[in-house]
C-alpha angles and dihedrals in degrees: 000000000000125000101259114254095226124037104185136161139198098286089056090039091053086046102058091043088047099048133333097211081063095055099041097057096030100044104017103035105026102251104179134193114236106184114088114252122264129257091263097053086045095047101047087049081053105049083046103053086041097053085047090064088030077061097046098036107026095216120117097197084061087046095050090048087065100048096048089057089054099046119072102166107110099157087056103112093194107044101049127163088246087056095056100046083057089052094057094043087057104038080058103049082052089050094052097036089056091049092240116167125179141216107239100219120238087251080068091249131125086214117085116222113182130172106197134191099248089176132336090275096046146045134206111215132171156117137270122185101224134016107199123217092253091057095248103123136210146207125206131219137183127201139167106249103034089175138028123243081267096069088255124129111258116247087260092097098048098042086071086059115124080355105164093237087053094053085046096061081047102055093038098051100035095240131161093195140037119199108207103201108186110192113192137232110195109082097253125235135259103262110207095278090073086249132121115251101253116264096236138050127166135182118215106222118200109216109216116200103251085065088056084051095043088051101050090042090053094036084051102042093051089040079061096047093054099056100044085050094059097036085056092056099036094247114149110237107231131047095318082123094148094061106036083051097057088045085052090049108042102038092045085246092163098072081063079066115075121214119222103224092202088073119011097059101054090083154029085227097088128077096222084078089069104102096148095054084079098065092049089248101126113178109220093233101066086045095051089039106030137009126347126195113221102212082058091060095093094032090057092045087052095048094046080045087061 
């Protein structure tokens, strides 16, 4: 069989049917951000990375040694190291309470990464954060309110229902169920009975056929649209980001892409703003604030020389 001529996952999945000027300059010309994440996207990778060797090890001293090499955010007065190390003392008391247990992957991970034939053309690839014994999988989130001031769990949890990463876990993985755990951040009020919310809340989601077929029959049908839309413009499908730059560039490519204006002109942090990128006139300040394209670099530097 041949090797597939587009390997793509949700992410670049969510970005052509959000908008196609966004796909264009970040996957298939190499459109990079700049600017550092935030605290809430650190300390949710780190929460992440530490709960995986809290799972391995069961120690949460180890655990909290890896998260507090990952998150570099000392002024935050919400995600706080002491905060973290409650999370994972309670994400392991849940674990343990609900009986969970884990298969450890041969890449001696508990995350599960796969990269799986779609059609002969595409490939599905991602990533899930636990496989269970039992074969059901789930995927871990963290979020800054995890109940409302009624004890409930907020809508955070159910708007990932159905949710197409979700039913690609699914499909990938072979899966009947996905177990959404959301730990929260913020340090959760007294309730009227004088006790804290509890840190964690998950929803079990039974995955039906028709979604497995749903998903393969969408996955499919955008895969497709991809790659027609870069064999029609001459653009390599891959990481060849330098020269299908130049060819956007210089054949005026992005105006083939549409822009979706519910979305791409709210704010300066999209690079489908960046008319003016395609002129080569980068203003320095988009470059220094926002995105910066790598094959500009020396061309900047020659420009600020002169």
């Amino acid at each position: 069989m041949n090797s597939p001529l587009l390997t793509f996952d949700h992410s670049q999945r969510s970005a052509w049917q959000g908008c196609k000027r966004m796909y264009l300059f970040r996957h298939i010309c190499g459109v990079r951000k700049a600017t550092p994440e935030g605290a809430g996207f650190a300390f949710g990778s780190a929460f992440h990375s530490a709960s995986e060797v809290l799972d391995m090890v069961g120690d949460v001293a180890i655990a909290m040694a890896t998260f507090t090499s990952m998150f570099d955010f000392p002024d935050d007065k919400v995600r706080t190291l002491l905060r973290a190390k409650h999370m994972l003392e309670s994400y392991q008391q849940y674990t343990k309470q609900n009986n969970w247990h884990f298969t450890q992957q041969e890449e001696g991970t508990m995350e599960i990464a796969f990269n799986k034939p779609l059609t002969e053309r595409i490939n599905y690839a991602g990533r899930c954060d636990r496989q269970f014994d039992n074969g059901d999988i789930g995927e871990w989130k963290t979020t800054y309110y995890l109940y409302n001031s009624s004890g409930n769990p907020m809508p955070y949890l159910q708007q990932w229902w159905g949710h197409n990463s979700i039913r690609g876990y699914a499909w990938a993985c072979g899966a009947n169920r996905v177990h959404l755990l959301g730990v929260g951040v913020y340090p959760q009020k007294e309730c009227r009975g004088g006790k804290e919310y509890p840190c964690c809340a998950h929803l079990t989601i039974p995955i039906i056929p028709w979604e497995n077929k749903q998903f393969q029959y969408e996955a499919a049908t955008i895969g497709e649209e991809i790659i027609s839309a870069c064999q029609t413009h001459g653009l390599s499908i891959g990481s060849d980001f330098p020269s299908n730059l130049e060819k956007v560039l210089g054949d005026d490519l992005h105006s083939f892409f549409p822009t979706n204006t519910s979305r791409c002109y709210f704010t300066v942090n999209n690079p489908c703003q960046f008319i003016d990128l395609c002129t080569r006139d980068v203003p320095r300040g988009l470059v220094e604030g926002n995105y910066v394209v790598d094959a500009f670099l020396p061309w900047l530097d020659e420009k600020e020389d002169k």
